[in-house]
N, C-alpha and C positions, 0 to 999 in steps of 0.2 A: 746624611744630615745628623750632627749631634744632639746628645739627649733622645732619652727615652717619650715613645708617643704618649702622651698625657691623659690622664684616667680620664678626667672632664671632657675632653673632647670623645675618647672613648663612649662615654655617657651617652655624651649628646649625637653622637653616629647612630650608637642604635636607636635612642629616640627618634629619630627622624627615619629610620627601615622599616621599611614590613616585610616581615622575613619570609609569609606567604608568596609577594612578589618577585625576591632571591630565589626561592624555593623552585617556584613554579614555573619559572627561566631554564630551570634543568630536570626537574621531574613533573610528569603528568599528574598532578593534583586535582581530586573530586570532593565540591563541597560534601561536609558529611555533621550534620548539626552547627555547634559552632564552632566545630575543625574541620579540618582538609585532612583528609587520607590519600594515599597512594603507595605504589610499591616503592620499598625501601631503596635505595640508591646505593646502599654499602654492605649487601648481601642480596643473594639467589633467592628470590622467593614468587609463591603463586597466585598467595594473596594478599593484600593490602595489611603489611603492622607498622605503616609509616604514619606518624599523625605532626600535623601540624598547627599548633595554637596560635591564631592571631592575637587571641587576647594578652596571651603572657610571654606573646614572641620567642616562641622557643618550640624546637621539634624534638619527636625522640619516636625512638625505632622499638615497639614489642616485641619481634624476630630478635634484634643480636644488640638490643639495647642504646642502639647510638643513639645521641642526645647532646643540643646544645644550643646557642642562642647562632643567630645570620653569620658573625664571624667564624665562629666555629664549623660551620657549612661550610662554610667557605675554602676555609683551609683543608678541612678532611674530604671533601669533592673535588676540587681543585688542583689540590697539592700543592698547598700556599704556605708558603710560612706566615705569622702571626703580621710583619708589619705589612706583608704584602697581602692578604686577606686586608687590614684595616685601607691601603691604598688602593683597593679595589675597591670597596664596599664605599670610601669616601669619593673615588673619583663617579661611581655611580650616582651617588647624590648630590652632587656637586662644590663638592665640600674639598677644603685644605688642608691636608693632613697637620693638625700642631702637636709640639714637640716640648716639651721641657727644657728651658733655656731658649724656647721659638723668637725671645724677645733680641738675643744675641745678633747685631745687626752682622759681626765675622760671619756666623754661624750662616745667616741668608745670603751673605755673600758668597761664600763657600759652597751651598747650594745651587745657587745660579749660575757660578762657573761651570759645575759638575754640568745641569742641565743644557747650556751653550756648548760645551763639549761632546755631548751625548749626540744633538742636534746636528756638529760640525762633523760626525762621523756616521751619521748616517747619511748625510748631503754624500762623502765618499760614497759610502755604500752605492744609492743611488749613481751616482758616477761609473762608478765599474760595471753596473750591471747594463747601463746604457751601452759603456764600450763595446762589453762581449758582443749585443748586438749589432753594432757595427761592422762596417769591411776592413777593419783596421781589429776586429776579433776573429777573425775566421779561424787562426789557427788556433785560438783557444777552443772553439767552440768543435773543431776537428779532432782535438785532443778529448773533449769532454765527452764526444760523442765516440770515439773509439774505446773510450772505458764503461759503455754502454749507459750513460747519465741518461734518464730522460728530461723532455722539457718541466713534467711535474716534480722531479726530484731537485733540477737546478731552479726553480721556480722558490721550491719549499725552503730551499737552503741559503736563498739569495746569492747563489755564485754568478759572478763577475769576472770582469779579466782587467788588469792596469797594462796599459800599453808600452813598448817599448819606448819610450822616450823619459827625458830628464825631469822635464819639468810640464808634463801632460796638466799631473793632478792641481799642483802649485797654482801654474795659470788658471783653473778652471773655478778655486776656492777662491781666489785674489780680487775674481769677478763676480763673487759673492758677499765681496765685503770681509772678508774674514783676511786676518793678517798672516805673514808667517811665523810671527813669533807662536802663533796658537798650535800653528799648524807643526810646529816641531815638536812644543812642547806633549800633542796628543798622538805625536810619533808615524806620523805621517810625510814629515819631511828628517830630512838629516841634514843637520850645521856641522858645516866642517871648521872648526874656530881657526886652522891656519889659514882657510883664505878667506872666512866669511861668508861662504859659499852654501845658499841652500836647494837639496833639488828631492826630487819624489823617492821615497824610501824604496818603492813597490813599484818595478820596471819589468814588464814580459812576464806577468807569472797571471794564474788562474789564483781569483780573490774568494775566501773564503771567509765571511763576516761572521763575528764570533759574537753571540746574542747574550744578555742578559735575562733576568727570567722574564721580564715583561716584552721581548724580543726587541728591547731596541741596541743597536749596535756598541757594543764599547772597545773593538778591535778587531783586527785582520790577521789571516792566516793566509801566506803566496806559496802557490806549489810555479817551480818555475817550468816555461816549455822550452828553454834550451839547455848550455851546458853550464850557466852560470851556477857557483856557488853562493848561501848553501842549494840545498833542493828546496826544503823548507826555509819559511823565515817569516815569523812572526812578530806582531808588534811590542815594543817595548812595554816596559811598568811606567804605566800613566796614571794622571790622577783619578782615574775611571775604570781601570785594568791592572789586575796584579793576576801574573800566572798562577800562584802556587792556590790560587781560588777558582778559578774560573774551569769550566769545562766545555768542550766544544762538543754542538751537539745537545746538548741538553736542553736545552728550549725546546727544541724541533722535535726531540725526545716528547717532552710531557705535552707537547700539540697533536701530537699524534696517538697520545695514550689516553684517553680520560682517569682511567683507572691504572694508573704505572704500577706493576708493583717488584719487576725483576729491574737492572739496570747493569747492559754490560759496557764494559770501560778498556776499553782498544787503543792504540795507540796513534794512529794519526788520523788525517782531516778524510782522506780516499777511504779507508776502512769504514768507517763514521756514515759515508755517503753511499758507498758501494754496497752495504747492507741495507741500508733504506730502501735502495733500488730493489732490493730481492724480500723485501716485506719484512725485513727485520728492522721495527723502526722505535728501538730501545738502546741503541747503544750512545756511546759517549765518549770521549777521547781526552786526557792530558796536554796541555800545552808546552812540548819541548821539556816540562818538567817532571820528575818523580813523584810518585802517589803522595799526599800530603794532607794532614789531617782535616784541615780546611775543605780538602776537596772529600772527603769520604760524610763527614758533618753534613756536608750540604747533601750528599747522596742521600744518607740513611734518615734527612729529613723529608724524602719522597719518598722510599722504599723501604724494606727490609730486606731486600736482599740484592746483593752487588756479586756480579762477576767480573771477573778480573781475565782477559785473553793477555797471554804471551806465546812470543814465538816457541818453539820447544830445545831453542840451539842454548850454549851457556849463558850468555847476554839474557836473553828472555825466562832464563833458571835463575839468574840474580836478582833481575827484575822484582821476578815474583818474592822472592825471600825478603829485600825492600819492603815490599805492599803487606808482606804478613807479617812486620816488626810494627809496619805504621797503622796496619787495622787491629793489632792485639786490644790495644786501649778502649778504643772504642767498640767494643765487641760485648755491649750489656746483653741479656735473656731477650730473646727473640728476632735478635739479629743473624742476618745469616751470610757470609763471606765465601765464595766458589773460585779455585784457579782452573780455567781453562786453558790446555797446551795443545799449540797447531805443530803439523808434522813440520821437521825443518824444513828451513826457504821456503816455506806460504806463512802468508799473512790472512788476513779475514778477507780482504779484498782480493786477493787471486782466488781463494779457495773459496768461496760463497758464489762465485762466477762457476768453476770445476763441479763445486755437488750441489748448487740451490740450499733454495731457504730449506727445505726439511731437514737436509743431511747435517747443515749447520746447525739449525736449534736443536739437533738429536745431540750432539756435542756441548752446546751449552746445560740441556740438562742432564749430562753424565758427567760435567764438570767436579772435579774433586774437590771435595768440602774443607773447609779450610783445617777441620780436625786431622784428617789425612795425610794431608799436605805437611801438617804441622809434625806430624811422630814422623814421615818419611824424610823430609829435612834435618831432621834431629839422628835416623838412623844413618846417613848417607856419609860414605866410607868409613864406616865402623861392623868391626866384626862382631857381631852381638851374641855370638856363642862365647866369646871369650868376657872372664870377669870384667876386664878392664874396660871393653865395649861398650858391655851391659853401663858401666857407669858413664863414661862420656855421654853415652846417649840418654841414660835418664837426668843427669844434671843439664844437658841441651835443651830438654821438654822442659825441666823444671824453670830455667830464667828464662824463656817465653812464656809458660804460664804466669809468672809471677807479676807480668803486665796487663794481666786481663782481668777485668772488672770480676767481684764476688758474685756469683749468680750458677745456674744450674748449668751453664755451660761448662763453667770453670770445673766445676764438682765431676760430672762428667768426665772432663779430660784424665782430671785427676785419677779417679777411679780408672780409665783404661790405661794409664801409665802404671797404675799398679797392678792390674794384669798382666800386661805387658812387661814387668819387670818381673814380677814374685815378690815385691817391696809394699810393706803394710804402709796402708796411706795413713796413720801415725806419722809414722817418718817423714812425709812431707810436711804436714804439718808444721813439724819442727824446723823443718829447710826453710820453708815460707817462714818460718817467726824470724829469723835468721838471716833472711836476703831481702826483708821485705821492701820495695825503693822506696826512697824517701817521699816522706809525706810533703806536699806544699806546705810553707807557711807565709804567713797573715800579719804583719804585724812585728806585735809585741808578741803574741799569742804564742804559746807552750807547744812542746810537743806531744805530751800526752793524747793517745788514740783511740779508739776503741767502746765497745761499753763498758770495760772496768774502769778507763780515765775517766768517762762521765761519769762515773759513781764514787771514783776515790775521793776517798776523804781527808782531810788535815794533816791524817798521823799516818795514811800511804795503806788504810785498809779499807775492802771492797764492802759497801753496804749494799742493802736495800734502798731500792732510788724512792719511796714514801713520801719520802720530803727534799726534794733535790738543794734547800738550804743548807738539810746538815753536810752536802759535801763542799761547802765555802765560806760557812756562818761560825765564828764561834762567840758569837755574842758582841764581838768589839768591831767587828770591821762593817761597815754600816757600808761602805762601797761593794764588795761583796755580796751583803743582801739585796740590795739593787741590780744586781746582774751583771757586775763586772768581773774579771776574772780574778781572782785571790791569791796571792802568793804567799809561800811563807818559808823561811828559811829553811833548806834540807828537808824540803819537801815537792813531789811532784805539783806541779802548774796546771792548772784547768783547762783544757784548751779552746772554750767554748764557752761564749756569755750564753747566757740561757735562753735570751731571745733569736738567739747563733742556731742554738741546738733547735728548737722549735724551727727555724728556717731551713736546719738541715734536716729535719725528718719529714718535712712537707715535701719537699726538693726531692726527697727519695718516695713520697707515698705521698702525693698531694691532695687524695681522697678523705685523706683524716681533718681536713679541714673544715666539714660536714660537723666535728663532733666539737666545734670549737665556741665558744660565746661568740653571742649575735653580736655585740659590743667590742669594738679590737679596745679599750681602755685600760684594759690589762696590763696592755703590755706599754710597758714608760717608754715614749719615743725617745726620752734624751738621754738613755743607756745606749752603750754602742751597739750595732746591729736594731735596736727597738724603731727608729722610725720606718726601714727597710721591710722588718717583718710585719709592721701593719700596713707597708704597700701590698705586702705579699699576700696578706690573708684576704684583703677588702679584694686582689687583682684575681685569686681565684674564683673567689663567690662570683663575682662580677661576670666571669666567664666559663667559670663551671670547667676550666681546665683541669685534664689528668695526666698531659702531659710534662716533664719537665723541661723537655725542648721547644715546647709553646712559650711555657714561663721564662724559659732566657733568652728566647727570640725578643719579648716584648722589653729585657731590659739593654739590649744588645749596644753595645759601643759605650756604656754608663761605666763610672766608677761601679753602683750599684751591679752593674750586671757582671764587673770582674769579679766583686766578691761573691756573690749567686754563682759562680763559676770555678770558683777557691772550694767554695761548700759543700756542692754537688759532687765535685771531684772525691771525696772522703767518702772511705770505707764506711758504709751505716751497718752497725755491728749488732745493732739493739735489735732482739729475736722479734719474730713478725709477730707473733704474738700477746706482746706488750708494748707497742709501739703507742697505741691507743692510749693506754694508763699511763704510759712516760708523759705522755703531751700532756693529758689532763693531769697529771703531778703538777708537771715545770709551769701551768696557766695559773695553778691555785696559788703557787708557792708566788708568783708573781703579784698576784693579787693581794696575798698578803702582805708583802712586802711594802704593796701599793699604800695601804690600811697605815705602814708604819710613819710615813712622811711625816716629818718637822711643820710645824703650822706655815713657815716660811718658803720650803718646799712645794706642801699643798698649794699654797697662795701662788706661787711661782709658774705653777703646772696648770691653773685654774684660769691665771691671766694668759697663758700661751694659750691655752687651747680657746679663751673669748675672743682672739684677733680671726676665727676664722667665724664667717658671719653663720649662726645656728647652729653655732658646732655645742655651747651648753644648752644644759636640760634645768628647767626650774629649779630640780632640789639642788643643782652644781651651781645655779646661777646667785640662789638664798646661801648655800657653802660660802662662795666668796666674798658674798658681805660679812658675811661674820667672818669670817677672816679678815677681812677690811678691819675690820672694827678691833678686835684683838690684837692685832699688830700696833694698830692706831696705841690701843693701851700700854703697850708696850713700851712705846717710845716718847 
């Protein structure tokens, strides 16, 4: 659905929780004055530092600190992302998730097709799974049970079989009411446009329904039981299903884990099931397509750590060099990435059959960490006794690192390539100023980067950031000291309105929002990026977010959320140590700035902000008479 879930309704959800009630759903809670104790839910412990306050609806853990209001449970219990905690927590209370732009009558159109669609394939679902039981599945259910399936595992996974005929499925939806024009478009039938001709996509193959996170179906996967081609064949990109997102298996994954926290990613639909069957019930599988950053996002929003199986023949040595170009990026401080290689010709699915569960998860955890994996790629047919070696192979490490996020991993790598070479990490240094990829841009917005950009000034020298005006102010540009960005002839370009920079430092550190005035008025909504950053600051407080992928979950599909996403992308250069005095600068400098406004302006910003009902305060409401009145003189 488009637009972002709307703060108000937000509001009014938790008003209407008791978070004791969520709570007490999943942990054994004992009254204890006028809170609820129990043991904590998100560490090992022996005696009770879990408290939960009804009065101020909010829990927090004395043991390992967790803390946060019913949706924050939610997600960190669960393993929910932000809108799917809020369509949880609302379908609990019986409430309708609203949207920003909810009034957009496309917008509920466009949702009720999605939901009809959703409906129209799990009626399939259903369908197949009816068949398998039938005398017209026995040889599915012969094949399932010779790969040792049980009835729990084909149960768990809703496997089904579509029967050898044309139009089984066709006829059975048509008598449901549903047309074929639906039925093509959500890839379940195939039109042949030279005869008009439509008949069942999925003929003779064992059905393998491919779940969303709330398990309801948005496509199929056919393993077939004769000689037809392909073996595999999945459903098309529907308006419910796009491959390079989805992954098979992972629903059934996080139903099976309460607490997920490894996640391995195999390569087809038997591998995925065939581990189940031997109590490995963490993996997950790609559909037909290559590792894809979409699909690791949505991993590393369950877990921290992903492993990756390939076979160990050249194919499944490419494979992997793929997944370690596509997880560089994504690879911030505390993430952790493992390639696993099976001996050639087995797969997970023969071989998990051959040694059992122990032998295989002894495999998974001596899986090679993505660091290793990374210098032995980089060293492979190169002679690194010889000078020339030695360099192929460190300029190899060097443009793989140079895609991986700033953090203590990166440092790390760096430091053991300079063992590994005898090259002073100086020298990189320089390599990295040198290769660095190009930064996104925004815009109008400059290329200047870094914390020296944020502090260069006018004339191209580096200050003290004290007053972050004097790097855009020289007395004449009054657009400038509002927050826009300043330009000026043969000179570097700001790249960063100042309400920018505050959104970018939050984005990287969203705890500093703790030290920020209780009041967002600081900050002028009608400079570019300022009505954004006072979604952002009221959207923290509001939820006591310390995540940054909480925070872009909540603006996800929004113009807003692509710039949150331009933002977060950016190197934050500014030392941890001064992060705190930077933001409290760029508030004050704001504030004053506020101070300077034209009587016109004021008036301006005085009446915008009286359209919202209680949004002035008496001394702002007494302000704009007199400003009334002064203008009045004026004219």
């Amino acid at each position: 659905m488009a637009g972002q879930i709307s703060q108000r309704f937000i509001d009014d959800l938790l008003a209407r929780t008791d978070i004791v009630d969520v709570i007490s759903e999943r942990v054994q809670l004992k009254k204890s004055g006028r809170n609820h104790s129990g043991l904590c839910p998100f560490h090992q412990e022996n005696s009770p530092s879990f408290t939960v306050s009804q009065d101020k609806q909010f829990y927090h853990c004395f043991g390992c600190s967790a803390h946060g209001n019913a949706l924050r449970f939610l997600m960190e219990f669960d393993n929910l992302r932000f809108p799917e905690a809020v369509e949880q927590l609302a379908s609990r209370a019986g409430m309708q998730v609203e949207r920003e732009g909810g009034e957009d009558p496309g917008a509920r159109q466009r949702q009720q097709k999605r939901e009809e669609g959703v409906n129209l394939l799990e009626l399939a679902a259903r369908f197949f799974r009816e068949r398998l039981a039938l005398g017209g599945g026995r040889q599915a259910r012969e094949y399932l049970e010779h790969r040792g399936l049980s009835q729990e595992i084909i149960r768990d996974f809703g496997i089904g079989y579509a029967e050898d005929e044309w139009e089984s499925l066709k006829r059975y939806l048509l008598e449901q009411g549903i047309g074929e024009a639906v039925q093509v478009e959500y890839g379940l039938l195939v039109h042949r446009e030279e005869t008009g001709r439509t008949y069942d996509r999925f003929r003779d193959r064992v059905m393998f329904p491919i779940r969303d996170w709330k398990g309801r179906t948005i496509a199929f996967g056919g393993r077939v039981l004769g000689d037809a081609k392909p073996k595999y064949l999945n459903s098309p990109e529907t308006p419910v299903f796009h491959k390079g997102r989805e992954l098979y298996g992972l629903f059934e994954a996080r139903q099976a884990n309460r607490q997920l926290a490894r996640v391995l990613v195999v390569e087809g639909y038997m591998d995925v099931v065939a581990l189940a069957q031997f109590g490995i019930r963490n993996a997950c599988a790609t559909l037909g397509t290559a590792l894809t950053t979409d699909h690791l996002q949505r991993l590393f929003r369950l877990v921290d750590e992903v492993v990756f199986c390939f076979d160990g023949d050249n194919a499944g040595r490419q494979a992997a060099r793929r997944s370690l170009q596509t997880a560089l990026p994504s690879m911030i401080d505390g993430r952790q990435v493992r390639f696993l290689f099976l001996p050639e010709g087995e797969d997970p699915d023969t071989l998990v059959r051959q040694e059992g569960q122990e032998a295989f998860e002894n495999r998974i955890t001596c899986a090679s960490p993505l660091s290793e994996f990374l210098f032995e790629q980089a060293a492979e047919g190169r002679d690194l006794k010889q000078v020339e070696g030695r360099e192929r192979f460190v300029t190899a490490v060097l443009e793989m690192l140079k895609h991986l996020p700033e953090g203590v991993l990166k440092s790390l790598l760096v430091k053991e390539l300079s063992t590994r070479s005898g090259i002073e990490q100086s020298q990189f240094a320089d390599w990295f100023a040198s290769h660095a990829p190009p930064a996104p841009r925004s815009g109008a917005t400059a290329d200047a980067e870094g914390y020296e950009a944020l502090m260069m000034t006018p004339d191209g020298d580096v200050e003290a950031a004290s007053d972050p005006g004097s790097t855009v102010d020289n007395g004449n540009n009054r657009a400038s000291r509002r927050g826009f960005p300043a330009t000026r002839a043969g000179t570097a370009t700001l790249s960063l309105t100042i309400p920018a920079r505050i959104l970018h430092l939050l984005l990287h550190e969203p705890g500093l929002v703790d030290g920020l005035p209780e009041s967002v008025d600081w900050c002028p909504a009608e400079v570019p990026d300022g009505r954004l950053c006072r979604e952002v600051v009221q959207l923290l407080r509001a939820g006591r977010y310390r995540s940054p992928q909480v925070l872009l979950a909540h603006f996800h599909g929004s113009p807003d959320g692509e710039r949150l996403d331009q933002l977060v992308r950016r190197e934050l250069a500014i030392p941890r140590d001064v992060r705190a005095s930077e933001l409290d600068n760029w508030v004050r400098h704001l504030e004053r700035e506020s101070a300077r406004l034209t009587p016109v302006e004021e008036y301006q910003q005085l009446l915008e902000k009286s359209r919202r009902s209680g949004a002035l305060s008496s001394d702002e409401k007494q302000r704009l008479r007199e400003l009334i009145g002064k203008l009045a003189e004026r004219s």
